[in-house]
C-alpha distance (Angstrom), angle and dihedral (degrees) to the residues before:
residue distance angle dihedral
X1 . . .
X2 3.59 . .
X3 3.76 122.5 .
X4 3.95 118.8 -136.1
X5 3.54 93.7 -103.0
X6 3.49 104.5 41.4
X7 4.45 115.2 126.4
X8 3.68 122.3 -159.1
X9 3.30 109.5 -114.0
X10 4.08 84.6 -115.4
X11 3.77 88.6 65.1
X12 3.62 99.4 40.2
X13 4.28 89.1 53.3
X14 3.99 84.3 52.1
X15 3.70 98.4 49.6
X16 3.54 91.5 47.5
X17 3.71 98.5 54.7
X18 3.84 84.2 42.8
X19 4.02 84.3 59.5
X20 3.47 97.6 44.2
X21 3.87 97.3 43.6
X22 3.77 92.1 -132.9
X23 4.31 94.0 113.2
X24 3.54 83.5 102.4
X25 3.89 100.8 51.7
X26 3.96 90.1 38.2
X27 4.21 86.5 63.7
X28 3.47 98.4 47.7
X29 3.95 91.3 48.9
X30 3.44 82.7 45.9
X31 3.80 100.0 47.2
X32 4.05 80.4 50.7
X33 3.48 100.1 54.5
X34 4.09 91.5 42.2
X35 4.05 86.4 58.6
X36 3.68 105.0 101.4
X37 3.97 88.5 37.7
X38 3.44 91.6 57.9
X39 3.80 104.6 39.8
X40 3.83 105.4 29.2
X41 3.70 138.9 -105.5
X42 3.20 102.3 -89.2
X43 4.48 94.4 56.9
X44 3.76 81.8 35.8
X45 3.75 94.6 57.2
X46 3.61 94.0 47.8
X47 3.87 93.4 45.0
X48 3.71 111.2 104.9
X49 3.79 122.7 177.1
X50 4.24 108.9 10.2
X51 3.89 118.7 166.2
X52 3.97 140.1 137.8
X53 3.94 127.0 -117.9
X54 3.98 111.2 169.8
X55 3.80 103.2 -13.3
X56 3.86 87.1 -52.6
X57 4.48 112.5 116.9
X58 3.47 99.9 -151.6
X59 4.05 104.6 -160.6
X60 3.69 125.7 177.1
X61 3.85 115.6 -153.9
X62 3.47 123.3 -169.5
X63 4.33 104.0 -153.3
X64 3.81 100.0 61.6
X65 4.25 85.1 -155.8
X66 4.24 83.5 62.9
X67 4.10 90.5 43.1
X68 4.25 92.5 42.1
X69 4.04 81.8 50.5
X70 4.14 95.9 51.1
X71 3.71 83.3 45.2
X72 3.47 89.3 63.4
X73 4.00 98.4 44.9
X74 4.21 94.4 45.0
X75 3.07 101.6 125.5
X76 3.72 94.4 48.7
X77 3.87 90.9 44.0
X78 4.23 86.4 59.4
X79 3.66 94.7 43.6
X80 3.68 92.7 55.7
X81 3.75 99.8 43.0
X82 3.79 82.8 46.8
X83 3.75 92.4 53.9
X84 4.07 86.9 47.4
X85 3.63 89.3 61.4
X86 3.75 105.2 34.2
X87 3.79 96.4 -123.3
X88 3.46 150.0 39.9
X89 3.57 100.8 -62.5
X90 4.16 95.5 140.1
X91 4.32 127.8 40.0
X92 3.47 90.8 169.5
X93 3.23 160.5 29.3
X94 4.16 135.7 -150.7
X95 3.52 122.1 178.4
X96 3.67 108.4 -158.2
């Protein structure tokens, strides 16, 4: 039986990154770890260097034929990782 002021534990993680200010910083780390997940072993493998400064993910690529085909697919790429976090963590995307 719950009592009236009982939080799930879902809630109480949310508020407290709310109170902290560090939501924003937990969904790019998040976004970052979810990489490989998202796009596949065998981009993730050849993925060198991928971070976020400003709503910007920078990601270095090493096979230019793998970083000419995520050019392509951008917008899909940022709508996904988007989704992932359940808000606008990312605007864009370089590929260094």
């Amino acid at each position: 039986m719950r009592k009236p002021n009982d939080v799930t534990l879902k809630d109480a993680i949310s508020k407290m990154l709310d109170v902290y200010r560090i939501r924003r910083k937990f969904d790019e780390t998040s976004i970052v770890a979810i990489w490989p997940e998202i796009m596949g072993t065998a981009i993730a493998n050849r993925t060198k260097q991928i971070y976020i400064h400003d709503k910007k993910l920078f990601i270095r690529i090493e096979s230019s034929v793998i970083k000419n085909e995520l050019v392509l697919v951008r917008a899909g790429i940022i709508q996904k990782l988007n989704d992932h976090a359940g808000s606008v963590v990312i605007n864009e995307i370089i590929f260094l």
